[in-house]
C-alpha positions as CSV (number, residue, x, y, z in Angstrom):
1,X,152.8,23.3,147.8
2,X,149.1,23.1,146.7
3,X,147.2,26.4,146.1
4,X,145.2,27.6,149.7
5,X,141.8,28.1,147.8
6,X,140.4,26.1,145.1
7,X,140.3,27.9,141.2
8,X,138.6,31.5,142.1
9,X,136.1,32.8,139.5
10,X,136.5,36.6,139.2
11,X,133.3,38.8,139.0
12,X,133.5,42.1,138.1
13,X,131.3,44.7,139.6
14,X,130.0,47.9,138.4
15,X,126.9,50.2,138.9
16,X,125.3,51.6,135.7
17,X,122.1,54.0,135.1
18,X,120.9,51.8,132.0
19,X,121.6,48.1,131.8
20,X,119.8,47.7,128.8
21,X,122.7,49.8,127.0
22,X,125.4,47.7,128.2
23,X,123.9,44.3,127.1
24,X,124.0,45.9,123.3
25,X,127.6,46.7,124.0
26,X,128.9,43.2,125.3
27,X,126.2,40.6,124.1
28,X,125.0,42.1,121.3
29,X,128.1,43.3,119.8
30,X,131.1,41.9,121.7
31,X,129.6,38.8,121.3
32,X,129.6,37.7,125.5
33,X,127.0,35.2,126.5
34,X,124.7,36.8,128.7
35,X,124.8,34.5,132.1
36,X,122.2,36.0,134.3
37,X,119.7,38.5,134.6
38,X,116.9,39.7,136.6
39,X,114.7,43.0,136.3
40,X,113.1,44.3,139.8
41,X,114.5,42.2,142.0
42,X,114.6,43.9,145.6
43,X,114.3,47.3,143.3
44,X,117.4,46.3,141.4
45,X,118.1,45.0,137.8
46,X,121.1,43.6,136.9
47,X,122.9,41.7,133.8
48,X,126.0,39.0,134.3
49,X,128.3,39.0,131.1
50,X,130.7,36.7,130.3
51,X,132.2,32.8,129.1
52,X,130.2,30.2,130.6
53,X,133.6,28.2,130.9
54,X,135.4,31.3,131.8
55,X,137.2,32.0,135.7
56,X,135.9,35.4,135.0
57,X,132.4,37.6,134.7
58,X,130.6,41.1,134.4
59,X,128.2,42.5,136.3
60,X,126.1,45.3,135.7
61,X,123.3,47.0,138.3
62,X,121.2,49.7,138.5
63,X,118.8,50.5,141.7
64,X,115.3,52.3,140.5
65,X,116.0,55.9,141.7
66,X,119.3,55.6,142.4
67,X,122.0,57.4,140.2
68,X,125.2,55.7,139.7
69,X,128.2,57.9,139.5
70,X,130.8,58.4,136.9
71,X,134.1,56.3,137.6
72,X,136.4,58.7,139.7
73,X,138.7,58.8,137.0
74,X,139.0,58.3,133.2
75,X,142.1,55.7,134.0
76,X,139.4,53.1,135.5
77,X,138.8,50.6,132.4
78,X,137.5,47.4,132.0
79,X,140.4,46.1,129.4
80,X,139.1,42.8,127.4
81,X,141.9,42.2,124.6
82,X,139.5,40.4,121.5
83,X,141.0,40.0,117.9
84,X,140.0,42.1,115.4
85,X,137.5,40.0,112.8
86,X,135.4,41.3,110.3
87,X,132.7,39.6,112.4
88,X,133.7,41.4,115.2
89,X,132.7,44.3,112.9
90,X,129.8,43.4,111.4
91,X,128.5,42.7,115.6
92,X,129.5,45.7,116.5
93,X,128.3,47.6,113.9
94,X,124.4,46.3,114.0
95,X,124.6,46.8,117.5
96,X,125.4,50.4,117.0
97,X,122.4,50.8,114.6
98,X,123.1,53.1,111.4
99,X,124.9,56.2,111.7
100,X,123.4,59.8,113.0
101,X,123.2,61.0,109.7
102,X,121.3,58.4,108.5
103,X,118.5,58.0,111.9
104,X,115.2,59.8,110.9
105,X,114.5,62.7,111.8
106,X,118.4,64.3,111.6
């Protein structure tokens, strides 16, 4: 029997209060291709993450002077199962910037 709807893509929702912190996390040092964004569009600014190729993608907002709330639980996760490289590392690493210890001024 052939599928009722043609190959879905699956986006991925979620509010945050600073886009600009999640775009280090999963371009800068997950390594995900950033797909789309926009800054003040209708008072919002949002990032798309993700694999151009892939059925699936991120997507990150914020509203100027709107708070977004904590998940309702620590059990809701976004899971993404990547192997463990010493690249990987190295991304995640310089994304993180050096160490409190070692930032000026501690």
């Amino acid at each position: 029997m052939p599928p009722i709807f043609p190959i879905l893509k699956l986006r991925v929702a979620h509010p945050t209060n600073d886009v600009a912190v999640l775009r280090k996390i999963y371009v800068d040092a997950l390594g995900l291709s950033e797909l789309y964004a926009f800054v003040q569009h209708d008072e919002f600014d949002a990032l798309m993450v993700g694999h151009p190729q892939a059925p699936y993608h991120f997507e990150f907002t914020s509203k100027a002077g709107h708070v977004a709330k904590r998940a309702p639980s620590p059990k809701h996760l976004f899971v993404l199962h990547i192997p463990r490289t010493k690249r990987l590392g190295s991304r995640c690493s310089l994304a993180a910037g050096p160490p409190p210890s070692a930032r000026a001024g501690t």
